[in-house]
N, C-alpha and C positions, 0 to 999 in steps of 0.2 A: 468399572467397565462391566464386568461380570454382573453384578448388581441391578445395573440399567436391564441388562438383556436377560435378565430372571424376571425383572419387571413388566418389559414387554410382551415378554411369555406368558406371562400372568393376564396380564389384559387384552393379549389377541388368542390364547385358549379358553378364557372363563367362559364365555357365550358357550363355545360345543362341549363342556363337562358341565353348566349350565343346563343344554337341551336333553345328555346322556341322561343325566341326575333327574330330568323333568318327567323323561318317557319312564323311570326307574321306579320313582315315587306312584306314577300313576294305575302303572301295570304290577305291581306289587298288592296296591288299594284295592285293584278290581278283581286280582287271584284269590287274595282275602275274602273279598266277600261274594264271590264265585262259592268258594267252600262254605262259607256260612250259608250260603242260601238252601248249598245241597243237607246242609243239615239241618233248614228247617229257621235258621234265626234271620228272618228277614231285615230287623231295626239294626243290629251290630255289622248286619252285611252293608247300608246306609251308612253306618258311624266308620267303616275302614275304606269305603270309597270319599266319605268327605274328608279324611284325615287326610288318605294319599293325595286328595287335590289340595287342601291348605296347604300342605308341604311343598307342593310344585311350588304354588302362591308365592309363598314365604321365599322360596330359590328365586323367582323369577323378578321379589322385586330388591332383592339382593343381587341380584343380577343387574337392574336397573340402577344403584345406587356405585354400584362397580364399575358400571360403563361412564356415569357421572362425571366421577373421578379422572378417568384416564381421557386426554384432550384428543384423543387421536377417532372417537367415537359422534358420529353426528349426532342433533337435537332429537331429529328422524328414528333412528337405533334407539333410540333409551325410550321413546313416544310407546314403542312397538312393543319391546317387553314389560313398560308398564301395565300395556294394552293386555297381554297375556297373563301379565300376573293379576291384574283384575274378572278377570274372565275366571283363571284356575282359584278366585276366592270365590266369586259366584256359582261355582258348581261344587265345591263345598260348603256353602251354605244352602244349596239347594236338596243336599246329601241329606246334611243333618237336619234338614227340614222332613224328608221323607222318614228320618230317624222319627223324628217328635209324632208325625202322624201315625207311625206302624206303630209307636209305643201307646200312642190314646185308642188305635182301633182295638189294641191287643186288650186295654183295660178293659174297654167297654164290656168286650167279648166276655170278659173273668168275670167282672161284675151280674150281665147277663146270667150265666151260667150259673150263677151263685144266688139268681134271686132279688140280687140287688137294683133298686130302681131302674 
């Protein structure tokens, strides 16, 4: 008896420590590289905003395979935090895309300055 109802607990809280965990991960990423930017490191300020969104990603499609599980959850619900866990990988790959770009502008600049082609 007790069991069952730890259970359901479990699959009718995970969704809202789910969304806590989600706004957690992301505002954490963007404090991060808030600070980095004031100090100048634009590519790592990029590399801790796409880490906090992979991490969402990563929750949300945990999230998704949790609601799977539990019958009590429609086709709709699990569609929808798919939907967001694909989104929160796309703007972590978008992150570390602006990563890879600040890191080739940064070379070029070095190279420049140094004479090099």
């Amino acid at each position: 008896m007790i069991e069952i109802m730890i259970q359901e607990f479990f699959f009718a809280a995970w969704p809202l420590v789910a969304c806590a965990l989600m706004v957690a991960f992301v505002c954490v990423g963007i404090h991060k590289a808030k600070k980095l930017r004031e100090q100048g490191d634009e590519a790592n300020a990029h590399r801790q905003q796409g880490i906090g969104f992979y991490m969402a990603s990563v929750l949300m499609f945990v999230t998704f395979i949790i609601m799977q599980m539990d019958k009590g959850h429609s086709t709709s619900d699990c569609v929808v935090w798919m939907s967001i866990g694909s989104m929160f990988l796309c703007l972590g790959s978008v992150e570390m895309n602006k990563m890879r770009n600040t890191n080739c502008m940064a070379d070029r600049r070095h190279k420049s300055e140094k004479g090099e082609g």
